[in-house]
FIVEX-645744 format. One record per residue (C-alpha): residue number from 1; x negated, z negated, y. Coordinates in nm, 2 decimals. Last residue first. Example, Ala and Ser with C-alpha at 12.3 -4.5 7.8 and 13.67 -1.06 7.14 Angstrom:
<rs>
{2,{-1.37,-0.71,-0.11}};
{1,{-1.23,-0.78,-0.45}};
</rs>
This chain:
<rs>
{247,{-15.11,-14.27,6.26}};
{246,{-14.74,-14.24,6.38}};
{245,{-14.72,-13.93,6.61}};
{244,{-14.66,-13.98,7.02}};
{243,{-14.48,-13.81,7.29}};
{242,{-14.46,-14.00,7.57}};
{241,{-14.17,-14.09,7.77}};
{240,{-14.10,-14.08,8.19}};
{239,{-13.83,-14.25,8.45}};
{238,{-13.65,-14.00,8.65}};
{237,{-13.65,-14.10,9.04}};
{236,{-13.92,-13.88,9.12}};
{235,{-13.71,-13.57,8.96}};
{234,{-13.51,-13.51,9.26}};
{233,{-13.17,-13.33,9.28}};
{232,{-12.96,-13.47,9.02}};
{231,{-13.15,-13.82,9.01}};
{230,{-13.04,-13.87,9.35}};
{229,{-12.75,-14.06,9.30}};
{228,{-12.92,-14.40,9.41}};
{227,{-12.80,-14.39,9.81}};
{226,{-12.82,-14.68,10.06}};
{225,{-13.08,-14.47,10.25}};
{224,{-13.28,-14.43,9.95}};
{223,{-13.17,-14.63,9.68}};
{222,{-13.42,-14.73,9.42}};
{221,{-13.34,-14.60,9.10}};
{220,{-13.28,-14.86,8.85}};
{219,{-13.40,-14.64,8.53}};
{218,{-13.11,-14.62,8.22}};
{217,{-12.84,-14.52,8.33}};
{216,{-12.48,-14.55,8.47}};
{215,{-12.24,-14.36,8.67}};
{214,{-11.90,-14.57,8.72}};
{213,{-11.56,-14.44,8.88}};
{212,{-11.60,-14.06,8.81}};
{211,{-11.29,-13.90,8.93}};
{210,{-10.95,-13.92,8.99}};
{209,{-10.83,-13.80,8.66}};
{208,{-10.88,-14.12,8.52}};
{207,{-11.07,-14.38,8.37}};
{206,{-11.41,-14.18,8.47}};
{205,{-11.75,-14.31,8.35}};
{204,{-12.06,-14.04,8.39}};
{203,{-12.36,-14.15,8.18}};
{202,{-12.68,-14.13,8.24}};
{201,{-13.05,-14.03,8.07}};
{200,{-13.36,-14.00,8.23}};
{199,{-13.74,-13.81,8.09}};
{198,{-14.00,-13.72,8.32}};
{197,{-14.24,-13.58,7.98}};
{196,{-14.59,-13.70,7.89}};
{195,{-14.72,-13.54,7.57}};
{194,{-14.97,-13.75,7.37}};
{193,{-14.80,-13.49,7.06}};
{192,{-14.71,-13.18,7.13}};
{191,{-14.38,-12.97,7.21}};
{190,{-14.32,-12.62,7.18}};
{189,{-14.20,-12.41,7.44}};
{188,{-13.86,-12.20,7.56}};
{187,{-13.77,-11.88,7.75}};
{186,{-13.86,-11.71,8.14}};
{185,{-13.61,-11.93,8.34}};
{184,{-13.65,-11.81,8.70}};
{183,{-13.67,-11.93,9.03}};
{182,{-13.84,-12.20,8.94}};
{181,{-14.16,-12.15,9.18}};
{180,{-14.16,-11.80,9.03}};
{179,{-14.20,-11.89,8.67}};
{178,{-13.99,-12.15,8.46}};
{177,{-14.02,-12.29,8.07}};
{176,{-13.70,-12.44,7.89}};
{175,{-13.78,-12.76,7.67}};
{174,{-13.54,-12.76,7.38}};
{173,{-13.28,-13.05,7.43}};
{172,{-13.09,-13.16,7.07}};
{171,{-12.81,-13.41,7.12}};
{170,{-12.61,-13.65,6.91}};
{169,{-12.31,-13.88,7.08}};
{168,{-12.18,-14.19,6.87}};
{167,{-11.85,-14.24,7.05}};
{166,{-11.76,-14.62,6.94}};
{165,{-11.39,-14.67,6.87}};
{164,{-11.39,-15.03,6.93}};
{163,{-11.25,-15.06,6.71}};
{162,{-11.20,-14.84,6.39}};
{161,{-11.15,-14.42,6.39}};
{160,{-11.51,-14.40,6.51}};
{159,{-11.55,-14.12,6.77}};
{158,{-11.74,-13.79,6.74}};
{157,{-11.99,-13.64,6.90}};
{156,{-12.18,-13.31,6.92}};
{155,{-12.43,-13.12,7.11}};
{154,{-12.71,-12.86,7.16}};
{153,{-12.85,-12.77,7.49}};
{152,{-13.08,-12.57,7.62}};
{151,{-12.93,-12.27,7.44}};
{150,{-12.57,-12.32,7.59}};
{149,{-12.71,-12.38,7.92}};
{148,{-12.39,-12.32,8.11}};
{147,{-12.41,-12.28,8.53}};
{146,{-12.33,-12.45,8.84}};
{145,{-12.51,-12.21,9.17}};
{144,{-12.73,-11.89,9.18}};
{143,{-13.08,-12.11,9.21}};
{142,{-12.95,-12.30,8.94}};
{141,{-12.71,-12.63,8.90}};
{140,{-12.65,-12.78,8.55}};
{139,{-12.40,-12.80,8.31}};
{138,{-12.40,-12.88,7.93}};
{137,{-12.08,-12.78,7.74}};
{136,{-12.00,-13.02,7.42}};
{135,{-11.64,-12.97,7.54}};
{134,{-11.69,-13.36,7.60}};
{133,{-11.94,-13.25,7.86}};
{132,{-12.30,-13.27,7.86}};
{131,{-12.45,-13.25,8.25}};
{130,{-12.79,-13.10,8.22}};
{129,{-12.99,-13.23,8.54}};
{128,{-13.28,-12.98,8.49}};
{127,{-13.62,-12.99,8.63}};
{126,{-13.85,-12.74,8.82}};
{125,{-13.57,-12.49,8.74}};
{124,{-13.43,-12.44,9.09}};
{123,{-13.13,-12.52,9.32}};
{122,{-13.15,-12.89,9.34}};
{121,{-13.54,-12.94,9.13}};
{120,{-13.67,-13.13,9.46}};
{119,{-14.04,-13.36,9.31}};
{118,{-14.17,-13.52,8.99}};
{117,{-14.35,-13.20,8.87}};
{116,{-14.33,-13.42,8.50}};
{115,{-14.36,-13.05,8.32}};
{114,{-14.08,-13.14,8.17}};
{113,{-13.89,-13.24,8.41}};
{112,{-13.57,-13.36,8.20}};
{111,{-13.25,-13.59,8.29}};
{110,{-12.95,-13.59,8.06}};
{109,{-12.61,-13.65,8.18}};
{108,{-12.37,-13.77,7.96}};
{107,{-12.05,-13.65,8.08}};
{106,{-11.68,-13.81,8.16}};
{105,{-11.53,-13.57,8.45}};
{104,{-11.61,-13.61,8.78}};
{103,{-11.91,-13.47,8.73}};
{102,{-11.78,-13.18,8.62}};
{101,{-11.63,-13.09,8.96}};
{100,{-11.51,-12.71,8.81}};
{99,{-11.84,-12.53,8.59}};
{98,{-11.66,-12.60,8.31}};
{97,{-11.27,-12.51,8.39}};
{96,{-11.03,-12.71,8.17}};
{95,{-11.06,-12.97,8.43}};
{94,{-10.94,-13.31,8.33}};
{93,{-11.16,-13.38,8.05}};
{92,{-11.15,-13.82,8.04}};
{91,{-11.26,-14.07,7.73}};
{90,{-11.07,-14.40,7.84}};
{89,{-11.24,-14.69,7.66}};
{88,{-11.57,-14.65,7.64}};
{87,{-11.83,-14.74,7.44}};
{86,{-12.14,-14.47,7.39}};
{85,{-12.41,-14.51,7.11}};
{84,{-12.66,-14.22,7.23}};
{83,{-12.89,-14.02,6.98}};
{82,{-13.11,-13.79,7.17}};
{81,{-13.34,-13.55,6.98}};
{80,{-13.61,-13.34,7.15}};
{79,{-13.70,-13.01,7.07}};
{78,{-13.91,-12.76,6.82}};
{77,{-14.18,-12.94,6.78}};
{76,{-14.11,-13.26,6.67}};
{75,{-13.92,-13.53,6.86}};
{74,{-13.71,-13.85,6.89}};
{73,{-13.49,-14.03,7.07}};
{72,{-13.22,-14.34,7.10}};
{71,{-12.95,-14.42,7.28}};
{70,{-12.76,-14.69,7.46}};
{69,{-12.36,-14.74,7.64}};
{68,{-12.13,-14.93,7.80}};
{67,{-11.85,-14.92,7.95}};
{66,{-11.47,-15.02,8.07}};
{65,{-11.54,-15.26,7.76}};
{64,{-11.84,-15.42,7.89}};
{63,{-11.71,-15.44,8.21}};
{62,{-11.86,-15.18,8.44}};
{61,{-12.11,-15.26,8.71}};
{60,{-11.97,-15.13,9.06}};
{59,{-11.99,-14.78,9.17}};
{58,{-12.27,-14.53,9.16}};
{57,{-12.60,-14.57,9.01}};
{56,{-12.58,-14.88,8.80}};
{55,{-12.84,-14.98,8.58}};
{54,{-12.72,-15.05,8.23}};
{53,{-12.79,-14.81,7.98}};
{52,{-13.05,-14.97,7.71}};
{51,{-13.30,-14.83,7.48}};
{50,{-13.28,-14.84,7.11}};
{49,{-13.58,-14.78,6.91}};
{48,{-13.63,-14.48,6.68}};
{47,{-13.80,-14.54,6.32}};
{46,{-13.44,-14.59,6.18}};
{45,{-13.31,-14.26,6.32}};
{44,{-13.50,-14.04,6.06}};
{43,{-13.29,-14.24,5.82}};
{42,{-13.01,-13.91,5.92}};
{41,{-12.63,-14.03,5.94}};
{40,{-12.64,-14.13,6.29}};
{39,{-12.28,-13.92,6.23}};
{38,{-12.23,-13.69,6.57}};
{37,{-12.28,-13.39,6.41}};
{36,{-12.64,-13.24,6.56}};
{35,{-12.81,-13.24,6.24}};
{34,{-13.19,-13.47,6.29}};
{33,{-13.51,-13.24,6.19}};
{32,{-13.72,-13.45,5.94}};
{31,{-14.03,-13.52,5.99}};
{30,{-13.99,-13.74,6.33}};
{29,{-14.25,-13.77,6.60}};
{28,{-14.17,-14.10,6.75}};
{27,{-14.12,-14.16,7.11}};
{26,{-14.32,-14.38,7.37}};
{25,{-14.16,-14.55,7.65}};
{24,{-14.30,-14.45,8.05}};
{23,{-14.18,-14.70,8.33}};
{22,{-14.22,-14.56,8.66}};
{21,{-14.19,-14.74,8.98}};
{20,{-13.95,-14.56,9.19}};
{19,{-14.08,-14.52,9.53}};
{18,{-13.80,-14.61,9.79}};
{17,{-13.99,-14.90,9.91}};
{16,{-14.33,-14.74,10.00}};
{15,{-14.62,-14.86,9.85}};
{14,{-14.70,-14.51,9.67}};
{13,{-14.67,-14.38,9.32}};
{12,{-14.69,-14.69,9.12}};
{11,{-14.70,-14.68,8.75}};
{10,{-14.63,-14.94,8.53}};
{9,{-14.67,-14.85,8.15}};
{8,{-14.45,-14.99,7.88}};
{7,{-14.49,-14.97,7.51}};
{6,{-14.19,-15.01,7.31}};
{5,{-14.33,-15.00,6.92}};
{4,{-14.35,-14.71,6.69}};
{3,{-14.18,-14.77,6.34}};
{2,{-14.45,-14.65,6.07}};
{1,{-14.32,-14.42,5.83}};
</rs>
């Protein structure tokens, strides 16, 4: 199978400074369904390019072994598939409840608007801000507050027993549909190929039960009013991927 190269379209919404620019990145259709077991063992991976967490949302810039972090995706059908290669070197669960100041908690955070609506998603289903905890949980907030998304999500990770004790982290998203101005979740849908998706992934750093000291990912958002956390409440700031087959 062919490997799909990094394409990279520019899109500008508006000439205003706080307009993200959008960078889209293509993602190969994959044959064979990846098992959510935190191994990379599948060759399915191979095809997948690697894409880089670095841009700093909240915080300072991490060291390289405070954090750092890439991943990879794919699709067919069914879902998407997110590989992410994780270092860090506390791994923090403070708060045995779920729904309890996750973000503060370590989570990777996984950024979808699938219909690319590109707008307020806070108390709504226009987009999802699923926060994956390492309960494997994902968490998001609806139009009735926090909440579990146990069939949106699928996860699993494990950490290598030999330094630098890399988590790998292995995810399958299905794409949930929404009626009633997102007010309601009304099941799931297929994907297909040419497909354009708002598509952002992040990572929440904490070193200790204080709280998240680092959240990283992979668009530079541009801050509005000083701020760049805005990801969880307005998909315009997500960057976007397409969907593609290899010929």
């Amino acid at each position: 199978m062919k490997r799909i190269a990094l394409i990279t379209l520019l899109v500008s919404h508006a000439a205003c400074a706080d307009t993200p620019t959008i960078t889209t990145f293509d993602v190969s259709y994959t044959d064979t369904v990846p098992v959510i077991d935190g191994t990379m063992s599948e060759s399915a991976w191979d095809k997948a390019l690697w894409r880089t967490m670095d841009a700093v949302i909240l915080g300072a810039a991490p060291t390289a072994d405070d954090f750092s972090g890439r991943y990879k995706l794919l699709w067919d059908e069914q879902a998407l598939y997110l590989l992410a290669e994780i270092q860090d070197d506390h791994l923090v669960d403070s708060r045995p409840d779920p729904l309890e100041a996750y973000w503060d908690d370590d989570a990777l955070e996984v950024f979808v608007d699938a219909d690319s609506e590109r707008g307020p998603h806070t108390n709504d289903y226009r987009a999802f801000a699923y926060h994956i905890a390492l309960d494997n949980q994902s968490v998001d907030i609806g139009p009735n507050g926090p909440a579990l998304f146990p069939e949106h999500v699928k996860s699993r990770w494990q950490r290598s027993a030999q330094a630098p004790h890399t988590v790998i982290w292995e995810v399958s998203i299905r794409i949930a549909t929404q009626a009633d101005n997102g007010q309601t979740l009304t099941g799931f849908r297929g994907l297909e190929a040419l497909e354009v998706i708002g598509f952002m992934l992040a990572y929440c750093d904490a070193d200790d039960a204080g709280g998240r000291q680092h959240f990283v990912g992979d668009v530079d958002i541009p801050p509005r009013d000083g701020d760049k956390n805005l990801g969880y409440r307005d998909s315009s700031v997500f960057g976007a991927i397409r969907l593609v087959r290899d010929e």
